[in-house]
N, C-alpha and C positions, 0 to 999 in steps of 0.2 A: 569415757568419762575419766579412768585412771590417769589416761595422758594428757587431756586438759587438767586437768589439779596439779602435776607434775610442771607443767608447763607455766600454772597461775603462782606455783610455790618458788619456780624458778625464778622467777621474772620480781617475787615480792623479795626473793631474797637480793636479787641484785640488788635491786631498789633501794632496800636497807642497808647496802653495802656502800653502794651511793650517798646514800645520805650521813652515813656513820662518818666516809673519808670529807665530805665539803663539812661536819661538824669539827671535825679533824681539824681540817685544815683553816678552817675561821678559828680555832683555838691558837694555832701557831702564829697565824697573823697576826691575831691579837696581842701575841705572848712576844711576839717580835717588835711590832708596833710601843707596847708598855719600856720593853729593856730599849726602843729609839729611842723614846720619851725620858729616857732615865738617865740616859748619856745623853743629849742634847743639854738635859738640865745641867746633870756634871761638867758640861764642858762650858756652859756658860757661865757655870758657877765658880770653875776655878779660873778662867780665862779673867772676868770683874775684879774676881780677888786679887790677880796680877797687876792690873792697872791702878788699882785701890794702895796696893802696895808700890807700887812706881811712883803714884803718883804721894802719896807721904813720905817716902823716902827723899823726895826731889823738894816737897814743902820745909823739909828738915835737914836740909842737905848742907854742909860747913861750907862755910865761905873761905875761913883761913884757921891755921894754927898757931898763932905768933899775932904777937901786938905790935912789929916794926912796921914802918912807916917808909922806909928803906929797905931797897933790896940788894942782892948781886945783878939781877936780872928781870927782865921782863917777858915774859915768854905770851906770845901773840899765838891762836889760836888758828889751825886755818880754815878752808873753807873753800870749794871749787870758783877759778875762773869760769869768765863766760868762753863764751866759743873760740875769741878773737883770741882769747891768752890774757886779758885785762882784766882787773878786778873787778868784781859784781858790787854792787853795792853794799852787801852783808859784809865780802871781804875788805872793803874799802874802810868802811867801819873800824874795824877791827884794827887795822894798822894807825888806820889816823888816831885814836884812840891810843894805840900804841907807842908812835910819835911823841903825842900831847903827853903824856906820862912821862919819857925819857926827857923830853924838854922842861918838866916840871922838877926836875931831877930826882925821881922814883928809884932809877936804876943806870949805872953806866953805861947799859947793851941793851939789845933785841934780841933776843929767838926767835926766830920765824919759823916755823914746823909745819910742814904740810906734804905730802909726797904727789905725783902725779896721779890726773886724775883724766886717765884713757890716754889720749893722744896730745892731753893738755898738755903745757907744762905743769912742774913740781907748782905746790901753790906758795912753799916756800922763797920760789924764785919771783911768783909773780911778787909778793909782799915785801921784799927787799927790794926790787926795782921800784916798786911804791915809794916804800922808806926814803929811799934817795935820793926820789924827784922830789920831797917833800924837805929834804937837807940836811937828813941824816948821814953823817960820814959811815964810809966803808967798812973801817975802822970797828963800830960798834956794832954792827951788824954780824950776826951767825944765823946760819941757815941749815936745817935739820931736814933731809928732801926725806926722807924713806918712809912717813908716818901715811899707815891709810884710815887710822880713825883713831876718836880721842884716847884710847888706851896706849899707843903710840905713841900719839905727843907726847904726853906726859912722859913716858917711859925712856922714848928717845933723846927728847928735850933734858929730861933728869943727868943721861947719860952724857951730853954735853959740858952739862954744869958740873960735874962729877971730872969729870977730866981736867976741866979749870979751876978745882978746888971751891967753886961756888955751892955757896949753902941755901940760899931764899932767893924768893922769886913773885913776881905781882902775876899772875894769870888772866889776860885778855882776851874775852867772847863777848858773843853775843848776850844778849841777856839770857834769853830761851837755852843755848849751852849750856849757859854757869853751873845750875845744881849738878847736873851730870859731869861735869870737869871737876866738881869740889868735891864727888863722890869718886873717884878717881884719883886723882890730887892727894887725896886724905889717906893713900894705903903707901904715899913715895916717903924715904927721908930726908924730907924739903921743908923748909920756912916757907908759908904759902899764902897768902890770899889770894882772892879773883878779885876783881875789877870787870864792871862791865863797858861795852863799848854803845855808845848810844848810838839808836837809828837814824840812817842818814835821809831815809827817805819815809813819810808817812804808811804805816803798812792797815790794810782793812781788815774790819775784825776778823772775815772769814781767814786771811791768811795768817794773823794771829793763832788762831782757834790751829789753824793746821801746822803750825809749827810746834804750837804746845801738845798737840796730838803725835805727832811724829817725836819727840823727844820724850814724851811718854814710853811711846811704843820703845824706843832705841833705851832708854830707862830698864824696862822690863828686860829687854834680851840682856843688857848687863849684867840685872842684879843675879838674874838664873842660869846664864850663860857665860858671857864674855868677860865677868871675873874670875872667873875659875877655870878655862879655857885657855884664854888668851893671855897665855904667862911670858911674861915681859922684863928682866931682871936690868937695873938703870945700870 
């Protein structure tokens, strides 16, 4: 009888050891499961805050600093070729846009700023061979190839007009670019407005929706990033 008892005492104490580690371990679950739930909120929480701020920074974003009407220059905006090496229709935009403005007489020149993009050409070059077939002289044309993104332009293009004692400048994008170029634009020491380049071809809301979402996004990695990163002296 002593070693049955011995053997019921053993077995109840497992038992309870059992159950003590599975109370155990549905506490840590649980305790792990709470602090997922804690960080998932935090991350969604600061991630909205980012966009919420991109995107009023880009509501509010300068167009110019200067009342002229005139410039030194027109600095054009670039934007990837298609495959062939020809301009897309975004870029196409952009320059004829750019054209129309120097033919208005806005500004003496062009800037074209754009660097390669993979095996493309520069997009500087495609937008000057544009310019030309459109009957812009040589003459007025500068091309800035080394830019890979708007901080770039700007800085490179600055660096141009700096050389030629130029002081102001009309800035041509797209419309969906602008805010993010005048929030850029706005830290050069330049005469500046934007000007927008109007769409040459009808765009559906969805691809609307996805370009104002992607310049959002590209908005954010600026504001927290690629301003303070990417130092750039004109």
């Amino acid at each position: 009888m002593t070693g049955t008892r011995r053997r019921r005492s053993a077995h109840a104490g497992r038992k309870a050891r059992r159950t003590n580690w599975k109370s155990q371990g549905g506490t840590r679950r649980r305790r792990l499961l709470n602090w997922g739930g804690w960080l998932t909120v935090a991350s969604c929480t600061v991630i909205l805050g980012l966009v919420a701020w991109a995107a009023i920074a880009r509501q509010f974003a300068p167009t110019s600093n200067t009342s002229l009407t005139h410039f030194d220059a027109i600095i054009v905006l670039g934007s990837p070729a298609d495959y062939d090496g020809d301009p897309t229709p975004t870029l196409l935009g952009r320059v004829t846009e750019g054209v129309r403005e120097y033919e208005r007489g806005v500004a003496p020149r062009l800037i074209f700023t754009g660097g390669p993009d993979g095996n493309l050409p520069a997009e500087a070059d495609v937008m000057a061979r544009t310019a030309e077939a459109q009957g812009i002289p040589e003459s007025a044309i500068f091309e800035e190839r080394r830019a890979k993104d708007t901080i770039q332009n700007a800085c490179y293009s600055a660096r141009i007009m700096k050389n030629h004692g130029w002081h102001s400048a009309e800035v041509v994008s797209s419309p969906s670019h602008l805010p993010r170029a005048g929030l850029i634009f706005s830290h050069l020491a330049l005469e500046w407005r934007t000007h927008a380049a109007p769409l040459l071809e009808s765009e559906s809301g969805r691809r609307r929706g996805g370009l104002a979402a992607m310049e959002t996004l590209k908005t954010v990695r600026y504001l927290v990033w690629a301003r303070w990163m990417e130092n750039c002296v004109p």
